[in-house]
C-alpha positions as CSV (number, residue, x, y, z in Angstrom):
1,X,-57.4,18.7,29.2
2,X,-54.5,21.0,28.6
3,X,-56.2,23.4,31.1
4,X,-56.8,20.9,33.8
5,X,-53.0,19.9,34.5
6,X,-50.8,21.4,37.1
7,X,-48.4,24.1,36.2
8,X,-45.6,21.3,36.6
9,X,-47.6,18.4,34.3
10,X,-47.6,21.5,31.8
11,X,-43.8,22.5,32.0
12,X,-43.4,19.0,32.1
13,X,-45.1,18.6,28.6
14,X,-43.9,21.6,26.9
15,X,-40.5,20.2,27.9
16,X,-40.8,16.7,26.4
17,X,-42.3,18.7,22.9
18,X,-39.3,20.5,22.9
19,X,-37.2,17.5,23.1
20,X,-38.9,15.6,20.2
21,X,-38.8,18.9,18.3
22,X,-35.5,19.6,18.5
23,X,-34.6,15.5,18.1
24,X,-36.3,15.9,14.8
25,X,-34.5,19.1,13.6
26,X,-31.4,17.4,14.7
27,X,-32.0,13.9,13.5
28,X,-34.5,13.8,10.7
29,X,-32.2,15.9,8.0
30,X,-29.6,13.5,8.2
31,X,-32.1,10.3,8.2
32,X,-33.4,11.6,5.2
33,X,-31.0,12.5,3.2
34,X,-29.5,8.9,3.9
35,X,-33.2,7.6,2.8
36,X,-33.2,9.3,-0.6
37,X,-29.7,9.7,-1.4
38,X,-28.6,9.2,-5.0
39,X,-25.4,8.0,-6.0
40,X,-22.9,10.9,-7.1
41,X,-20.2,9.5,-8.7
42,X,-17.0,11.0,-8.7
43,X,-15.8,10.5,-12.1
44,X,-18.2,10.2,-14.4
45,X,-18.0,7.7,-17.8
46,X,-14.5,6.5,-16.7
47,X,-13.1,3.6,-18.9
48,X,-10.7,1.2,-17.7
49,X,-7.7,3.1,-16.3
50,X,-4.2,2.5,-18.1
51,X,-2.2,5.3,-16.8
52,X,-2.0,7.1,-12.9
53,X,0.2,10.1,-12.3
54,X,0.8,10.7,-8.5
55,X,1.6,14.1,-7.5
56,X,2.1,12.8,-3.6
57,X,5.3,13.9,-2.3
58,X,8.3,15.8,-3.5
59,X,8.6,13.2,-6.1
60,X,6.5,12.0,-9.3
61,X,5.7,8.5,-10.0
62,X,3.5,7.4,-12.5
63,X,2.0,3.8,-12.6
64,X,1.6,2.5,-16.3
65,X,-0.5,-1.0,-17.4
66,X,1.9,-2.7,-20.0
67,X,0.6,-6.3,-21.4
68,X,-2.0,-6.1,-18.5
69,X,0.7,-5.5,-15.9
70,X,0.8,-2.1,-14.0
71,X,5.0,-0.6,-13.8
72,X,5.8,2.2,-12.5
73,X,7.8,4.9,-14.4
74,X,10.4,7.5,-13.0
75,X,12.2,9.7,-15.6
76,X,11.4,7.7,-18.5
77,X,12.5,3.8,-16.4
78,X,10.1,1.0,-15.6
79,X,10.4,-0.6,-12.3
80,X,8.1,-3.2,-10.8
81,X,4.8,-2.1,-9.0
82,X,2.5,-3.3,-6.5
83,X,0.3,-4.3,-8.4
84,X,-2.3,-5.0,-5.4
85,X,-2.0,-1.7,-4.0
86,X,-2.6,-0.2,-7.3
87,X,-5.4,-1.9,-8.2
88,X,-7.2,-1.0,-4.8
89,X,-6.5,2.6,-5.8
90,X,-8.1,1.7,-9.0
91,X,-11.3,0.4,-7.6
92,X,-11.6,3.1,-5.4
93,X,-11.5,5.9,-7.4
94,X,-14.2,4.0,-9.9
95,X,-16.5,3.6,-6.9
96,X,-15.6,7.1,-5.2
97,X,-19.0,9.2,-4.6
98,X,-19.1,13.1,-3.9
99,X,-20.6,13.2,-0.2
100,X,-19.5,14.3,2.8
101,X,-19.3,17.3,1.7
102,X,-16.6,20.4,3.2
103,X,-17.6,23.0,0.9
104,X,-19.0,24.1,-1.9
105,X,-16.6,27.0,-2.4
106,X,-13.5,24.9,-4.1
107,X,-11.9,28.0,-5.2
108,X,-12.2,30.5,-2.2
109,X,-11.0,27.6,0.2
110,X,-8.8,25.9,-1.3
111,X,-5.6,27.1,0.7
112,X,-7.4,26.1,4.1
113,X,-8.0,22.7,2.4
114,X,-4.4,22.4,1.5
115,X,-5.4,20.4,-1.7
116,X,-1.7,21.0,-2.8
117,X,-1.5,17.0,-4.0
118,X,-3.3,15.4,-6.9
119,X,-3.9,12.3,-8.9
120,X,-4.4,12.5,-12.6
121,X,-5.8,9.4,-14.1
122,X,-5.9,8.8,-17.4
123,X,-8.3,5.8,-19.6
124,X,-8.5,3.6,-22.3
125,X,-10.5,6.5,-24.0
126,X,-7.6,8.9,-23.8
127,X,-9.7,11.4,-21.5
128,X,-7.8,12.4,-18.2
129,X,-9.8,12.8,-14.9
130,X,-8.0,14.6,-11.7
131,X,-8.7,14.3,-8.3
132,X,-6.6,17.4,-5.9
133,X,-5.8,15.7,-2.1
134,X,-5.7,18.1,0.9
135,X,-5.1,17.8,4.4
136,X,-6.7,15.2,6.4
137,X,-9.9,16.3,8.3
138,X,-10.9,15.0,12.0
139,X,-12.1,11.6,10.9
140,X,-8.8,10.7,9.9
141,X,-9.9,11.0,6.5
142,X,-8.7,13.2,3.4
143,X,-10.4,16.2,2.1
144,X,-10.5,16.0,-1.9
145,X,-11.7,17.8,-4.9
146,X,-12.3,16.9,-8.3
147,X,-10.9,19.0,-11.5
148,X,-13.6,21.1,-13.2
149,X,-15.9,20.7,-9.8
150,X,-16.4,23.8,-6.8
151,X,-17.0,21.0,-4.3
152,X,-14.7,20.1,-1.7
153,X,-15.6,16.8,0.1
154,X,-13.9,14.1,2.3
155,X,-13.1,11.0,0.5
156,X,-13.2,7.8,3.5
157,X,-10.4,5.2,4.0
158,X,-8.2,6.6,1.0
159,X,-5.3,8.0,3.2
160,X,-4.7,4.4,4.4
161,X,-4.5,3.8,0.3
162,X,-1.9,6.3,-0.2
163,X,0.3,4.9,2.2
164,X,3.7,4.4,1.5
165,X,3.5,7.1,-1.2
166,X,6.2,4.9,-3.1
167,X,4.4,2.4,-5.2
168,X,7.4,0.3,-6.4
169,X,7.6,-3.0,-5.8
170,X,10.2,-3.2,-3.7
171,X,9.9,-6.6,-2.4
172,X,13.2,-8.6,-3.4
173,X,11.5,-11.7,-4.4
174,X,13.9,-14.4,-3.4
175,X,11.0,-16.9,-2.7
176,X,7.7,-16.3,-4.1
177,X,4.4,-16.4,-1.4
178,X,3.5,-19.9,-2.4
179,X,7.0,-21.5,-2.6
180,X,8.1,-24.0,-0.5
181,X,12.2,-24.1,-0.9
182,X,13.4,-27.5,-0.5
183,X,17.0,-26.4,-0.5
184,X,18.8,-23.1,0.5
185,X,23.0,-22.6,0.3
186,X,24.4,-19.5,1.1
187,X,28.1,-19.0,0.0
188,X,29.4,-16.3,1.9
189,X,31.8,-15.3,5.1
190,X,29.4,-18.1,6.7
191,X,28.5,-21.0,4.5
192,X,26.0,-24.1,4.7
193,X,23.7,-26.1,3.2
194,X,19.9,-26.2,4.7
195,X,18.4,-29.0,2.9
196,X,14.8,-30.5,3.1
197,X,14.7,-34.2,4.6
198,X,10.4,-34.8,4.9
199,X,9.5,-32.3,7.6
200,X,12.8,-32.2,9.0
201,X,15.7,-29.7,7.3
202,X,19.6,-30.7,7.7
203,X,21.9,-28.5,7.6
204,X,25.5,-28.9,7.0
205,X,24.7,-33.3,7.7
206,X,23.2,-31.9,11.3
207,X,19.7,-31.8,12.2
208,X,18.4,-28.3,11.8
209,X,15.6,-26.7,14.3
210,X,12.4,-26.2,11.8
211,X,11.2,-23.0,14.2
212,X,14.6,-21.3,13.1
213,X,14.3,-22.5,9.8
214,X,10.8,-21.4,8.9
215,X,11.2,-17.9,10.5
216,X,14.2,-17.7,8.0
217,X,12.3,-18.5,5.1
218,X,9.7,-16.1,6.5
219,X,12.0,-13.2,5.9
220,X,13.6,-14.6,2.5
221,X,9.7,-14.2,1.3
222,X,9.3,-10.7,3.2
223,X,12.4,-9.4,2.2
224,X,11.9,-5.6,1.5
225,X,14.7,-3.6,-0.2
226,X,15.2,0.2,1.0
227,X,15.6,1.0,-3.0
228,X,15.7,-0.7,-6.3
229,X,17.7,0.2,-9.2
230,X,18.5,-0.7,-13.1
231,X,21.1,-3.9,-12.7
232,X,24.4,-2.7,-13.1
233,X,27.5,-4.6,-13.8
234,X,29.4,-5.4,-10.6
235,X,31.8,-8.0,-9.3
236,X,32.8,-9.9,-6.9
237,X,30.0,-10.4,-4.6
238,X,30.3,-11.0,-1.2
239,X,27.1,-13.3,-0.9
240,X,25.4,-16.1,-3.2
241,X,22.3,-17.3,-2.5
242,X,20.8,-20.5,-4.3
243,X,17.7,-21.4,-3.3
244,X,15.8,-24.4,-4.9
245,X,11.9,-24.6,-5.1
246,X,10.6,-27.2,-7.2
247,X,12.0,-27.6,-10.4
248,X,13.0,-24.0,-10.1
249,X,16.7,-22.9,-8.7
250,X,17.4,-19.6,-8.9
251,X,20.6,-17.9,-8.3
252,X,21.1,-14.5,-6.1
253,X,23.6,-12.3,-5.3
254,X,24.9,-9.7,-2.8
255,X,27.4,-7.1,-3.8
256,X,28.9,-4.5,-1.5
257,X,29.9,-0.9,-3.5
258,X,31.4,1.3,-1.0
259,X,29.5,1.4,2.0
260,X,25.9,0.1,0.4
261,X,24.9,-3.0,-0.6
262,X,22.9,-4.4,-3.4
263,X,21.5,-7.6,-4.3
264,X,20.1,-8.7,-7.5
265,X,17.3,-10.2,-8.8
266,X,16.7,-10.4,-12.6
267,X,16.7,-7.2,-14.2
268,X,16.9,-5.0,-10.8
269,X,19.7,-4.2,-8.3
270,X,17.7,-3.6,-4.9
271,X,19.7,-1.8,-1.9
272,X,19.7,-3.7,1.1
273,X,21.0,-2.3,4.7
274,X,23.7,-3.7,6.6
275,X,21.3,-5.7,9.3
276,X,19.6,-7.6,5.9
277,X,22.7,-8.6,4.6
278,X,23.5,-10.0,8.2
279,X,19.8,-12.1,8.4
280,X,21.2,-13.1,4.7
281,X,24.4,-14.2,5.7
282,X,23.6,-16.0,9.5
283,X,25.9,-18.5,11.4
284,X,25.3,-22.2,10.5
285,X,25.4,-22.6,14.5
286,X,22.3,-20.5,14.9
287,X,20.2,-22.9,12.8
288,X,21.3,-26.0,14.6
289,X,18.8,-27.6,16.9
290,X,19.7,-27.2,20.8
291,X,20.0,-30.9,22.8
């Protein structure tokens, strides 16, 4: 059969074999590995994780679980955490497998890697596990390498993780997610009253516009410091805050030393930049709904 084609029917053959040759040199590897690939983990017989020491930037933070809640500790203080972003590092590490793999010459390349960052977790057991961080590879993703392991391989969607390196809670708390103030006096260089009236808020015995007023307790929920601090004994602050949710009213205030500003919640002192203090401290007039 083979003899009785044309000279273009044969080129035409020996090019299509080449094609499904070279699609199954190219393609198959892959296909298979995917079919019988076994789970590597990463760390193997980890307990539950009670400690994690990031080496992440210039500076070292180190996330603690006390009475089930994770703090994180800075020369010897506690502040609050995030807890949600540190238990999504949690879970990922426990699920982290070695594939993707870089190299599997840790030690002659691990300057080109730039695994100059690390994360040293630490379990129930007392054992310590850590995981070196390099640069991040064309995927958008971070090349890694365990301690104790010559493999280098890229570990997906943990840069996005990592990200603010800082992983104190530095959300100010003055209304809680689920809270739904039903009054709000700020006693400052402006004062008023917003109070609840059904769906309607008053403020100051004038009819407030709800849009303004929502978007305002938007950012009293969202309120992110620039820093938070030990509470230190100040006085004379230049803004009070009393905001009523439920049966709950809790009292906040705003102190200016030199040219920062603080404002304190319990047993912090978070720094605040001008503009905040300025959403803090609005014009009754800009609440006021327009005719």
């Amino acid at each position: 059969m083979f003899k009785s084609m044309s000279k273009n029917q044969k080129r035409g053959l020996i090019l299509l074999l080449s094609v499904i040759v070279f699609s199954l040199w190219y393609y198959l590897p892959p296909f298979t590995e995917k079919l019988f690939y076994k789970q590597q983990p990463a760390f193997a017989n980890l307990a539950n994780i009670t400690e994690i020491d990031f080496k992440l930037e210039d500076y070292q933070q180190k996330a603690v679980l006390k009475d089930g809640q994770w703090q994180i500790q800075i020369n010897n203080e506690l502040y609050p955490a995030e807890t949600s972003r540190i238990n999504e590092v949690v879970e990922y590490l426990k699920k982290l497998e070695i594939k993707n793999i870089a190299s599997n010459n840790a030690d002659k390349n691990k300057e080109s890697f730039q695994l100059n960052k690390e994360i040293t977790l630490k379990d129930s057991n007392n054992k310590s596990y850590t995981i070196y961080i390099g640069k991040i590879s064309q995927t958008g993703d971070l090349y890694v390498r365990i301690k104790g392991q010559n493999t280098i391989f890229i570990a997906e969607n943990l840069n996005g993780l990592l990200l603010p390196s800082d992983f104190r809670d530095l959300n100010v708390h003055l209304v809680n997610e689920n809270d739904e103030p039903s009054e709000i006096k700020v006693k400052g260089s402006n004062s008023f009253v917003l109070k609840k009236d059904k769906d309607n808020w008053i403020i100051n015995g004038k009819p407030a516009d709800k849009t303004k007023v929502d978007n305002f307790i938007f950012d009293l929920k969202n309120l992110r410091a620039e820093d938070i601090i030990k509470k230190q004994e100040r006085n004379n602050p230049i803004l009070t805050l009393i905001i009523k949710a439920g049966n709950q009213e809790s009292q906040f205030y705003v102190y200016k030393d030199q040219d920062e500003f603080f404002i304190n919640n319990k047993d912090y002192d978070y720094k605040l930049s001008s503009n905040q203090v300025e959403l803090l401290n609005k014009p009754a007039e800009e609440f006021l709904k327009q005719n």
